[in-house]
N, C-alpha and C positions, 0 to 999 in steps of 0.2 A: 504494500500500500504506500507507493511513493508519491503518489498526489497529494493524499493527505497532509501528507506529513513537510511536503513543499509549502501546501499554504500554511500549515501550522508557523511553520520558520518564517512567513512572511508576514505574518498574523504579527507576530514581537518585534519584528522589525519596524513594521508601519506605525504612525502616529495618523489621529484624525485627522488631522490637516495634510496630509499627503494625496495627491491627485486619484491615487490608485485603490486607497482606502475602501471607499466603495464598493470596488470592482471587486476587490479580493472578498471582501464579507459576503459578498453575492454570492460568488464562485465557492466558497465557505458552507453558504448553505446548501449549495446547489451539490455538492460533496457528502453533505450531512444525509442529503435525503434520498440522492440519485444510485450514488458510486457505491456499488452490493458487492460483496466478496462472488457473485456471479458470473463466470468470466460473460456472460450475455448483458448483462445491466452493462457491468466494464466499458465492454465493445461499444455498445451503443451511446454511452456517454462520452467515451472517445469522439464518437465522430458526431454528437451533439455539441460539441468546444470547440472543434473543429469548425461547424456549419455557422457557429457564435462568431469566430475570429473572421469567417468570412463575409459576413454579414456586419461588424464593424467596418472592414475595408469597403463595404459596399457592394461584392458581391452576388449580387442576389440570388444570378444564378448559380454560380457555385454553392452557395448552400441549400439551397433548393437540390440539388440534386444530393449533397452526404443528409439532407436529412432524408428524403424518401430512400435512399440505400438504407440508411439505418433500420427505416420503419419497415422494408421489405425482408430486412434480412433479422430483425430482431425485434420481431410486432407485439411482443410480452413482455419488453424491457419496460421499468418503470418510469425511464424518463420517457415514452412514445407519447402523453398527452401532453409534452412540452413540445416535445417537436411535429405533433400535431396543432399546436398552437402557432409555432413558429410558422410553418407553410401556410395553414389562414392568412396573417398579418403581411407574408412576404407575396401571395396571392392575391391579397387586398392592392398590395403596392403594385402592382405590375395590371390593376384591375380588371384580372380575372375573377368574377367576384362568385360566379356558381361556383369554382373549385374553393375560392374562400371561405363561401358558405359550408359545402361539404366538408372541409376539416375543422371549421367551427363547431359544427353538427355532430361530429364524432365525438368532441368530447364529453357525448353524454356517459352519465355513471359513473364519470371519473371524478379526480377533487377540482377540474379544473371545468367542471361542466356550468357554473354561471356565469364565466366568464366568456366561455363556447355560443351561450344564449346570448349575451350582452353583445357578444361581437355578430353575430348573427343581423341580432334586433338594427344594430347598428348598419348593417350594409343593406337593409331591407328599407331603412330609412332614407340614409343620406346615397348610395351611390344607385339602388333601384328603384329608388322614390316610389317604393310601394307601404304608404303609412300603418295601413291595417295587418300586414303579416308583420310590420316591427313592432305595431304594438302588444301583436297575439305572443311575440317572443318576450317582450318586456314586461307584460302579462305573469310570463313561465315563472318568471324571477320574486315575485310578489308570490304565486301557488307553491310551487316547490320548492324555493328555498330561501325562503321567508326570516332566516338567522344568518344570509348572507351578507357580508357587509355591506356589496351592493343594493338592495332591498330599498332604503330608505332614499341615497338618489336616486333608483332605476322608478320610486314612487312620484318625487318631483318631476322627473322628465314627462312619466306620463301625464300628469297633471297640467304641467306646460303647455305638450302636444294637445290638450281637450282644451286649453284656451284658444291657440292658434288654430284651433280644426274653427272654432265658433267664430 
């Protein structure tokens, strides 16, 4: 377990006010929850840091394609509803928005599944200007999972949207 134990050594070295501070507590957690004595979690979080680093460069496609590798060749790793998230957003960018929608969609039953509805509601609103399926998604978010943080703004927005609809 040489990752870990990388960031750990740069966990004592960094002070808050270091640029990278941030990025390493990320990467910290993303270690804590991802990286499984699994050699299949392993693999697949490999090349989700990978698809991260190219996606800072800008990348797009490049990571676009290590993350559907990942997800083909390792569709039970833990981290798959990240980078099932990841392809939404970078799907979003390039607006293809049905395949955004579809890996939005997918994260249903995962922990990352109001987020999956949220981004959904989102592309049904603002890039397919179709109001009533993003409300029926933003809807989801208020019925099932109502202890989400998003809950209470996803309750304003709708709120909003019934002024502007009048």
């Amino acid at each position: 377990m040489i990752l870990p134990r990388l960031v750990l050594l740069l966990l004592l070295k960094l002070t808050p006010v270091n640029p990278f501070f941030n990025d390493i507590m990320e990467l910290k957690n993303l270690i804590n929850k991802y990286y499984d004595s699994k050699q299949q979690d392993r693999s697949a979080f490999i090349h989700f840091i990978k698809a991260e680093n190219y996606l800072r460069q800008k990348k797009l496609g490049d990571a676009m394609q290590e993350l559907l590798f990942a997800i083909d060749e390792f569709p039970n790793s833990k981290i798959t509803p990240i980078m099932n998230l990841r392809l939404a957003l970078i799907n979003l960018k390039l607006n293809d928005y049905n395949n955004a929608l579809s890996f939005a969609l997918s994260l249903e039953n995962t922990d990352l599944a109001d987020k999956g509805i949220i981004l959904s509601g989102q592309i049904y609103q603002h890039k397919l200007m179709d109001l009533e399926k993003a409300l029926k998604q933003y809807m989801r978010i208020l019925d099932e999972y109502p202890s989400s943080i998003y809950s209470e703004p996803i309750r304003y927005h709708i709120r909003n949207i019934g002024m502007v609809k009048s």
